[in-house]
C-alpha positions in Angstrom: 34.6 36.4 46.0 32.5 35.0 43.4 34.9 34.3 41.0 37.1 32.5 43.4 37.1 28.8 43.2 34.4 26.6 44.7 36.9 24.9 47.2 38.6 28.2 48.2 34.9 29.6 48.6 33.9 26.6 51.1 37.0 26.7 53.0 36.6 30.3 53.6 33.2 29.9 55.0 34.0 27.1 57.3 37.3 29.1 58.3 34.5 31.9 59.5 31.8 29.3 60.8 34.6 28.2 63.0 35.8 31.5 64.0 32.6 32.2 65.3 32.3 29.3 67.1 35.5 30.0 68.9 35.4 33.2 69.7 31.4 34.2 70.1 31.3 30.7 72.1 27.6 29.4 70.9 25.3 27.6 74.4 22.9 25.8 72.6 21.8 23.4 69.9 19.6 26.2 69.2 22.6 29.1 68.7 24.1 27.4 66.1 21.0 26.3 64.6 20.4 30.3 64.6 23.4 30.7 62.8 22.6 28.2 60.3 19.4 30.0 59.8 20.7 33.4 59.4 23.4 31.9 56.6 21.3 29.2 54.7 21.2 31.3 51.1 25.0 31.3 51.5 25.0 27.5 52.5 22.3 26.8 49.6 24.4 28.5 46.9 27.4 26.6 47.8 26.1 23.2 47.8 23.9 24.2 44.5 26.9 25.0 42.7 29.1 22.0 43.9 26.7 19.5 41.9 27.3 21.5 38.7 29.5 19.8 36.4 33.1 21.0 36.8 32.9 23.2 40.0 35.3 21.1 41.5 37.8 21.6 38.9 37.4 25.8 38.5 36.2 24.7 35.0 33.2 26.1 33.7 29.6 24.1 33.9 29.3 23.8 30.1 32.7 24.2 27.6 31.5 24.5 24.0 33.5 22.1 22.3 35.5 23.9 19.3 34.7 23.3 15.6 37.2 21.0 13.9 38.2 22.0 10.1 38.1 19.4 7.9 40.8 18.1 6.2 40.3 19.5 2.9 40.2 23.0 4.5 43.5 22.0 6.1 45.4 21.0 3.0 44.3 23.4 0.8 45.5 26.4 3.5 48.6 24.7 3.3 51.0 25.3 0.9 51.9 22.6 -1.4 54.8 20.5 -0.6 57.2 19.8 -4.0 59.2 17.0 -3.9 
């Protein structure tokens, strides 16, 4: 699921969270902070990744910006126009 977007990642956790909570009815303060407990390197991985730049978007962290040809390599690929 790792190459799912970050939203549809988050929503699917909470959608499970939730489902837990419903039916495997928690006590105490202290069930669900077992819970927590027992899924905090799933909770730390999402929240790491949604401060890198562009996980909101499904765009990469870093996009290596393309080379641009310079305009002398452009016209001289181009055939000559006669007029």
């Amino acid at each position: 699921m790792n190459d799912q977007p970050l939203g549809y990642r988050i929503n699917i956790f909470l959608a499970r969270f939730c489902f837990r909570g419903i039916y495997f009815p928690m006590m105490g303060k202290m069930a669900w902070v077992k819970v927590i407990v027992q899924n905090r390197r799933t909770i730390f991985k999402l929240v790491r990744e949604g401060f890198k730049a562009g996980a909101w978007r499904g765009a990469p962290a870093r996009v290596p910006a393309s080379q641009v040809p310079p305009v002398e390599a452009i016209e001289a690929m181009a055939p000559a126009a006669e007029s």
